[in-house]
N, C-alpha and C positions, 0 to 999 in steps of 0.2 A: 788168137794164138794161145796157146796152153803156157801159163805162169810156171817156171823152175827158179830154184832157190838159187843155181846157178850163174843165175843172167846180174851184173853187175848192176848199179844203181844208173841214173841219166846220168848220162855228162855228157858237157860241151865245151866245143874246142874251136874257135873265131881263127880260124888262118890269116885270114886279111884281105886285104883288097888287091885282083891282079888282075888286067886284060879285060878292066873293068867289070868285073863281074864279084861280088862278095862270095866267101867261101865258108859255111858254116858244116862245122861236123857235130853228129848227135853219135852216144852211143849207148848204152845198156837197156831199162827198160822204161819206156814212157808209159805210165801210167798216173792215178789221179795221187798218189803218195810222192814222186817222184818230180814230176812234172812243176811242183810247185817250183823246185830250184831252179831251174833250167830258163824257165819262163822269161822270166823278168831280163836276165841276161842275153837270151835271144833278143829277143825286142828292144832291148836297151842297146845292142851291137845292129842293128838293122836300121835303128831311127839315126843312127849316129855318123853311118859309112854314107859316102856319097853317089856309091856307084848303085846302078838302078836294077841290074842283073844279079839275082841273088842263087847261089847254089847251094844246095841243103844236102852235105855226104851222110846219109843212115845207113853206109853198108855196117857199121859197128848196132842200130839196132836192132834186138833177139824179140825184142815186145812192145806194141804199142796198142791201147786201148782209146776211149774216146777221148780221154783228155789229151793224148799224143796226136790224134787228128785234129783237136782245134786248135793247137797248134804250130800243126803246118798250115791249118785253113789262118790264122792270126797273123803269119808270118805271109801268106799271100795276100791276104788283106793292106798288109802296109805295104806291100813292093805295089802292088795293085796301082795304091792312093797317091804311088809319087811315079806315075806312068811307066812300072819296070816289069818285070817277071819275075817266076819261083819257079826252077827246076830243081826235084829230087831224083835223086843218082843213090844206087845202091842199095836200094829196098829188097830185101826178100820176096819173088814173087808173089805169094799169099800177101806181105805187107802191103805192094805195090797196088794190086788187088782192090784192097781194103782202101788205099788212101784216094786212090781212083774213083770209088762207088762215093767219097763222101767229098769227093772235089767239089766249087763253089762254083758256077759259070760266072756269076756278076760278085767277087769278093767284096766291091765297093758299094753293094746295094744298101740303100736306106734302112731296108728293114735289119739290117746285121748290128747298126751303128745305135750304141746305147742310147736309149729315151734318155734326154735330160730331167731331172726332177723337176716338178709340175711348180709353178712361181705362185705369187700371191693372187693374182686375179684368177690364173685356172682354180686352184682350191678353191676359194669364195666362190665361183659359178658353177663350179661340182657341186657343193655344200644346197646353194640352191636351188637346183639341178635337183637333187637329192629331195630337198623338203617340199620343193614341187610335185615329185612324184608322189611322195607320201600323202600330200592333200589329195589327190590325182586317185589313189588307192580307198583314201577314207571316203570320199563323195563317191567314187563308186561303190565302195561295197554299201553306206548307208542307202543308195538308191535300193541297190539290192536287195536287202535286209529288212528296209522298207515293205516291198512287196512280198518278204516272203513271212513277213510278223503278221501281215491282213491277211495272208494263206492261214496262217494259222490260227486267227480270230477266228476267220471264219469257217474253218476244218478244225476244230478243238479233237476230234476224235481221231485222227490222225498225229498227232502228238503222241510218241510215245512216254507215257505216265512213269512207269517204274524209274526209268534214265532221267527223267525230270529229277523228281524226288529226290534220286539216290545225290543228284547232284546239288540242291537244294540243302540235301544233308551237307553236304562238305562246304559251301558255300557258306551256310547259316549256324547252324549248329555248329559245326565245330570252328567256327571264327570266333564266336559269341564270348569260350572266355577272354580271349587278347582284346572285342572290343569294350566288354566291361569295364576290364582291368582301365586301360587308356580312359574310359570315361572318367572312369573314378579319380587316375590319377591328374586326369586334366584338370577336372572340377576339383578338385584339392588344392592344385597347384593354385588354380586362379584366384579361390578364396585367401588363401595366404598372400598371391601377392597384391591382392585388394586391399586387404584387411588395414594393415599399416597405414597409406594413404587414406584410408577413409578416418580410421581413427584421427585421424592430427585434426582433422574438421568436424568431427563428433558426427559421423554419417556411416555409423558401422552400419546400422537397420538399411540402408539401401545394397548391403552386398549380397541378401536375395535373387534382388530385382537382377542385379547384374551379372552374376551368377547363372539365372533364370536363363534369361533372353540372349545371352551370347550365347550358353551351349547349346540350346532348345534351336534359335536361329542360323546358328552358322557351325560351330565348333566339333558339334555333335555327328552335322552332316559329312563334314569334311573329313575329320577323321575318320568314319567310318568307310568313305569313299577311298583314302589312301590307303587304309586296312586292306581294302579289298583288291584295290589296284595291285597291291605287293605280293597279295597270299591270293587271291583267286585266279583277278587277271594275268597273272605270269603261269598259273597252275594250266589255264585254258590255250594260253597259245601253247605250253611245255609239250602238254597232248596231243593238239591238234597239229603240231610243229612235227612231231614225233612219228605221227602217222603219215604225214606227208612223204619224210623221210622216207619212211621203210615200205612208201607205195600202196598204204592201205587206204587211203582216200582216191589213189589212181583205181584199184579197184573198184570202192564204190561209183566211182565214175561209168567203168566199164558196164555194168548192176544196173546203169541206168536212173541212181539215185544223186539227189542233190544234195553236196556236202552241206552246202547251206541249212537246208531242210534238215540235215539228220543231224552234222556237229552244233552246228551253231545256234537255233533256236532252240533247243532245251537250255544252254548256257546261259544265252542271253535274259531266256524268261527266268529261270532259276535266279538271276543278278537280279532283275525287276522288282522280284517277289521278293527277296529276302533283305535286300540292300535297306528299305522302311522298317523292315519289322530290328533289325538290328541296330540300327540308327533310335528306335525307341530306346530300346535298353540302357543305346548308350547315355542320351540323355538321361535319362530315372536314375543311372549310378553316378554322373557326371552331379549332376544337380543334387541328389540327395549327401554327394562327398560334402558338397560347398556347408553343410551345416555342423560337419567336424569343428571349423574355425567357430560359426554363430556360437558352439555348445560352449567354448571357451571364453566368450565372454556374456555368459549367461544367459541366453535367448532358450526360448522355450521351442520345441518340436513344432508345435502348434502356430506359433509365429514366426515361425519357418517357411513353415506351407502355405500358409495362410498369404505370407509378402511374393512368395515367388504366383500363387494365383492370383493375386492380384495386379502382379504385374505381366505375367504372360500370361495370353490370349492365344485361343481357337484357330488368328489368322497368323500368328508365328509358329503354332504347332505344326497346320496344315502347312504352311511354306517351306518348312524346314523338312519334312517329308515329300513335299512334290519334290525340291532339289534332290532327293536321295530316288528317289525316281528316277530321274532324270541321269545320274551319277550313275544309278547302279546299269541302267543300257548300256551310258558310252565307256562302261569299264569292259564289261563283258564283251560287246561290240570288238573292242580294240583288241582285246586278247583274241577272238576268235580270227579277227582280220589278219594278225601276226602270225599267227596259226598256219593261217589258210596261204600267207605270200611265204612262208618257210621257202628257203633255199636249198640247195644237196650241199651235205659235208660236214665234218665231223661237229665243226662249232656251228651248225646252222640253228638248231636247235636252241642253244644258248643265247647266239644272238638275236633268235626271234622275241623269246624270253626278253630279255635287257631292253627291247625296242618297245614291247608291249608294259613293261612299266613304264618307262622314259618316259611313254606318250601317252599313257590312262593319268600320269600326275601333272602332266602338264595339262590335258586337254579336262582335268577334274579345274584344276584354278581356273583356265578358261572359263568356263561352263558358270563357276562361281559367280564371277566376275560379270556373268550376264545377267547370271539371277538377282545380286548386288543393284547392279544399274536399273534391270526392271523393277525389284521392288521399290529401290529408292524415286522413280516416278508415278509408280504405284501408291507410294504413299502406305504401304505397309511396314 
């Protein structure tokens, strides 16, 4: 029905009850501005009357849109629910028309009546429902991934080089100053707060040693692996999130190329390759900060270097680099898998992003946590 400035606002008018049958009048314009008053007063005079035959007069309305149909369908809903009817009288034929096409056959159907909100148990077997599936995601695509990293051992010339590279730059190089920076600050921080404690026992000369082999061993890797987690892996699913979206990996599908093969192993090897060499650096600034504190209470350069090689070893070097090995996969890994499970819609993107951090920092502790337990049986 065409809107005029004309047509008066809703109103309603409850006759009463007579010959058993309720008598309700509608009249100006039912619409979603309108409707809102009307509402509550209909329903509230329909739950209230006893009789079970309800009559709805709309010769008074000029306009009704779809909030003026759910409405009537609302209002037959509850005469439905207490065994009655709803007859409208007085419709405009065109209205009459319209309320007809969107009449209900079953008003009392299941499907009409609002979901209750989900209780404690549903949530909790959602929730792991949910991380079910994501283990479900990650075993498969590592099967996957698996097979398609010995594709490319053993196909190295099929790797496109350039897209490596270029990524490798963004990866490595340009992470490099934030992970200096953090090394340094870390190993700074640590030295200070050794320092004090060790003085009260006259054991300042051990804050090398300790300095040394935490960042070298654990500190170095770790950070470097959140670094990347934050700044690459969310960078890798943003992309590959992206292109999901806008159906350019549905393309390369059609192309007959595998996303795998084209997104995700340059990413993945780009993380591999650069995630050790970055992890060095950040040691060498981490470890060389800790000797700001030594210089302060008179320790030579020389005996500096000297306490940290002597206390770290060749197999804490290597360890702490296989871990970053290992880290920099299941960073890149994750990002690409987030990538690649993107959903459609405005925040999919986003949310793929947030899931592929969430889960590159959790599943880096993990990861920790194993190499932790192996060496400490190892005896390294």
């Amino acid at each position: 029905m065409k809107q005029t400035d004309e047509e008066p606002l809703a109103e309603l008018t409850v006759a009463g009850e007579a010959d058993g049958a309720l008598s309700i009048a509608l009249a100006g314009r039912l619409d979603r501005a309108t409707v809102v008053d009307v509402w509550p007063k209909a329903v509230d005079a329909l739950r209230k009357a006893s009789a079970k035959r309800v009559v709805i007069d709309a010769s008074g309305v000029g306009y009704c849109d779809g909030s003026g149909l759910g409405l009537f369908a609302e209002l037959r809903r509850i005469a439905a629910q207490r065994g009655g009817q709803t007859e409208i009288v007085g419709l405009a034929p065109d209205l009459q028309r319209l309320v007809g096409i969107s009449e209900l056959s079953d008003p009392t159907a299941e499907e009409l009546t609002p979901v209750p909100p989900p209780g404690l148990v549903t949530n909790v077997g959602r929730a792991v429902a949910e991380i079910l599936a994501d283990m479900k995601d990650i075993v498969t695509f590592t099967g996957e991934l698996t097979v398609v990293l010995f594709w490319a051992i053993t196909h190295p010339h099929r790797i496109r080089g350039r897209e490596l590279w270029a990524i490798c730059e963004k990866v490595g190089v340009n992470a490099l100053p934030v992970v200096c920076l953090l090394g340094a600050m870390v190993g700074l921080i640590m030295a200070f707060q050794t320092a004090v404690p060790l003085q009260r026992y006259g054991a300042v000369s051990v804050m090398p040693s300790i300095v040394g082999i935490s960042m070298i061993r654990e500190l170095s890797p770790l950070i470097t692996a959140i670094i990347l987690a934050g700044r690459s892996g969310s960078a890798f699913a943003a992309e590959i999130g992206t292109m999901r979206v806008t159906q350019e990996i549905d393309a390369l599908q059609t192309f007959g190329l595998d996303p795998v093969k084209f997104l995700a192993i340059p990413r993945v090897l780009a993380g591999v390759l650069m995630a050790p060499l970055l992890t060095m650096f950040n040691m060498v600034l981490g470890v060389s900060a800790g000797y700001v504190v030594m210089a302060n209470y008179g320790y030579s350069v020389r005996f500096y270097v000297n306490a940290v090689i002597n206390s770290v070893t060749y197999v804490d070097l290597l360890g702490g680099i296989a871990k970053t090995l290992v880290l920099g996969l299941v960073i890149a890994a994750i990002g690409c898998l987030r990538g690649l499970r993107t959903e459609k819609g405005p925040s999919a993107v986003g949310d793929s992003t947030t899931k592929a951090v969430v889960a590159g920092i959790v599943l880096i502790v993990i990861a920790d946590m194993i190499f932790g337990v192996v060496y400490f049986y190892l005896g390294i």
